[in-house]
C-alpha positions in Angstrom: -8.1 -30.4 -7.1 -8.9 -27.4 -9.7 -6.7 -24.9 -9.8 -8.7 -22.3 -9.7 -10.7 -23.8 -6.9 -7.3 -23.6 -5.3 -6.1 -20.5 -5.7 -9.8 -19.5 -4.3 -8.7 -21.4 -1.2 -6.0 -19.9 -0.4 -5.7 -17.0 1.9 -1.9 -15.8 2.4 -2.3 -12.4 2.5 -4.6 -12.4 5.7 -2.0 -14.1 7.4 1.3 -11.8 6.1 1.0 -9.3 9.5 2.4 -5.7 8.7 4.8 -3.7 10.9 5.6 -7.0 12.4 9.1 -5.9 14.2 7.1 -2.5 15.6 5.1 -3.0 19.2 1.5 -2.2 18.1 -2.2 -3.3 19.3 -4.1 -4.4 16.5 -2.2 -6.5 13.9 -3.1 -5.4 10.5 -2.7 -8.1 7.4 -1.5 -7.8 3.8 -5.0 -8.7 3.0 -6.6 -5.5 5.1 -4.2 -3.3 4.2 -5.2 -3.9 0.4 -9.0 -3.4 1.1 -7.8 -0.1 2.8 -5.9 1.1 -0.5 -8.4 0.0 -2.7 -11.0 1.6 -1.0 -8.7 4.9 -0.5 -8.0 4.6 -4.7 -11.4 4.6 -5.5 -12.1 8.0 -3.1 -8.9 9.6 -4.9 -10.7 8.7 -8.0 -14.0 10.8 -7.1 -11.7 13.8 -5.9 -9.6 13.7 -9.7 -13.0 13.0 -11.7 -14.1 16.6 -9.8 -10.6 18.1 -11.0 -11.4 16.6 -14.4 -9.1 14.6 -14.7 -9.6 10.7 -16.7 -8.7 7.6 -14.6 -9.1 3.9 -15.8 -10.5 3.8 -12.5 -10.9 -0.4 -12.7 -7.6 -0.8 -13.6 -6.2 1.5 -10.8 -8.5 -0.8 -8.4 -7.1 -4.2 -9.9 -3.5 -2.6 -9.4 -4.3 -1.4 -6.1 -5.8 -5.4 -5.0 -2.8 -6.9 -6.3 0.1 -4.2 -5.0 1.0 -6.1 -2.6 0.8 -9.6 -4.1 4.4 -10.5 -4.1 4.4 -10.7 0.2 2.6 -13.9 -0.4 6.1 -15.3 -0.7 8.5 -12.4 1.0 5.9 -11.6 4.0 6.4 -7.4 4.8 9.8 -6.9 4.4 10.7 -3.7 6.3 11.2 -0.4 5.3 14.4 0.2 6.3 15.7 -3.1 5.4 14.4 -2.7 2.0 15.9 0.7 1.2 18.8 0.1 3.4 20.7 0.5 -0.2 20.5 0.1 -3.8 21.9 -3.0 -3.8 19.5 -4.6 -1.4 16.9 -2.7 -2.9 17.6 -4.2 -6.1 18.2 -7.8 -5.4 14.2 -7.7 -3.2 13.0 -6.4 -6.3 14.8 -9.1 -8.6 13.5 -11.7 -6.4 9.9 -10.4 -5.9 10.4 -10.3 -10.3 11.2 -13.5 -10.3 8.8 -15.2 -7.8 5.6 -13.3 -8.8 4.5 -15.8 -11.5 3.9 -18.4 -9.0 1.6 -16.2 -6.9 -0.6 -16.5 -9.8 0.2 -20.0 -11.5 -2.8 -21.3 -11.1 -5.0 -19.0 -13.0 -5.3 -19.3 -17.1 -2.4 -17.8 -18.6 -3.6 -14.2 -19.8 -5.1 -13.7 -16.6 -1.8 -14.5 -14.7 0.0 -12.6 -17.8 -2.4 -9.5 -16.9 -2.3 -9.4 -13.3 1.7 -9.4 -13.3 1.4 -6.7 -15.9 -0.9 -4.8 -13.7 1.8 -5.8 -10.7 5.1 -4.0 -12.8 2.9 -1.3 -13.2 2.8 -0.4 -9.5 6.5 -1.4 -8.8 7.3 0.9 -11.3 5.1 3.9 -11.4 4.7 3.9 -14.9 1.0 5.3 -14.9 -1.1 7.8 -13.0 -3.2 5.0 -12.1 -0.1 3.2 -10.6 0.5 6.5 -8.7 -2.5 6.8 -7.4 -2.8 3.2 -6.0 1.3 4.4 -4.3 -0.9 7.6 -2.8 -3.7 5.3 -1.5 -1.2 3.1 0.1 0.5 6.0 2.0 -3.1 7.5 2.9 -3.4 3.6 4.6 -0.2 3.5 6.0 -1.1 7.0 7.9 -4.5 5.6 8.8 -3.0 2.3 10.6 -0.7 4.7 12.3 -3.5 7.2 13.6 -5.4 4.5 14.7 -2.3 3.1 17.0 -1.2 6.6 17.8 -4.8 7.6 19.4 -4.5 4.8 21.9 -1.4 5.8 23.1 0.8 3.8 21.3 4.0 5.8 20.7 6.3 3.7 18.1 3.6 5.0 15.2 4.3 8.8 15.7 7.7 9.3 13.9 6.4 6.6 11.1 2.9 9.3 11.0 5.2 12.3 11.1 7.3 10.9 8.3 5.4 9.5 6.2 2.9 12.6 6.4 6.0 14.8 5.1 6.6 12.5 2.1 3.0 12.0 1.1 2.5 16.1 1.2 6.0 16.1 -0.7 5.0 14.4 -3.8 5.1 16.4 -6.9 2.9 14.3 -9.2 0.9 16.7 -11.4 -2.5 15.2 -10.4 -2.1 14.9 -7.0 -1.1 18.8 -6.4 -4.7 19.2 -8.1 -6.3 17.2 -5.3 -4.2 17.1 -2.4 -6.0 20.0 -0.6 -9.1 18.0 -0.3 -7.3 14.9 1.5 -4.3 16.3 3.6 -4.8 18.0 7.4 -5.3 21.5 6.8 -2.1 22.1 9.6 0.3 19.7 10.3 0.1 19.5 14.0 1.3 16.8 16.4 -1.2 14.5 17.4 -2.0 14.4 20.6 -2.0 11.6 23.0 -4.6 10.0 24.7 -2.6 8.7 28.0 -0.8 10.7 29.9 1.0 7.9 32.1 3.2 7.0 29.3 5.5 9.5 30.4 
């Protein structure tokens, strides 16, 4: 078969489920969860254009369709597995370095060479597109857990409520420009919908 035919063929990503050891009602895939950032990236984008500030904004999408590659092999490892400590921390990374290539084997070489560029640059942070693609991921994250929260679904309110705290923490230059226009004006609990959970 052509390779590239294969690698059009296959579909990993929409089977890699997220959040997979938390109770929740609507399973979300790898392969979602990347439309989501992209989509979030490019609406980021609009906000630091009106701020004037310059984004590549094609290679913050590329980065922010391929953040997530690496899962193809490793599936969603969880959180706090993952930054359990540095040593774990480390030796995921190491093996997510080592394994990448072959997520993208089958494609002519500067194209794989240039979307595992792309890759590194999210892993490590190393541009402001890169950090805006790590914003747009958070901005997902809290949009999966609204979603799960507003039908009454508890286990996503301390993920919400933490991950709301770190995402107005963040102390990037560009994003204190813009973060009025995306955050809750307050940061009150959300409410939920059924009261016979209690």
């Amino acid at each position: 078969m052509n390779k590239i035919f294969r690698h059009f063929l296959d579909r990993s990503l929409s089977h890699v489920v997220r959040f997979n050891s938390t109770p929740q009602q609507f399973g979300e895939s790898v392969a979602e969860h990347s439309f989501y950032v992209a989509y979030f990236t490019s609406i980021l984008i609009y906000f630091l254009r009106e701020a004037g500030e310059e984004v590549d904004e094609a290679r913050a999408l590329k980065i922010a369709l391929l953040h997530d590659a690496e899962e193809k092999f490793s599936g969603d490892i969880l959180t706090p597995f993952k930054h359990y400590n540095e040593d774990v921390l480390r030796a995921i990374r190491k093996v997510n370095q080592e394994t990448i290539s072959f997520v993208f084997e089958d494609l002519p070489p500067d194209l794989s060479a240039e979307f595992i560029a792309l890759w590194n640059e999210d892993v490590n942070l190393t541009t402001k597109e890169a950090q805006i693609v790590k914003t747009a991921d958070k901005v997902s994250l809290l949009a999966k857990c609204y979603e799960e929260i507003k039908i009454g679904n508890e286990f996503f309110l301390p993920i919400y409520e933490r991950e709301l705290g770190r995402l107005s923490a963040l102390s990037w230059p560009w994003w204190r420009k813009i973060k009025k226009h995306i955050l809750p004006h307050r940061r009150t609990p959300i409410p939920l919908p059924v009261d016979h959970l209690h």
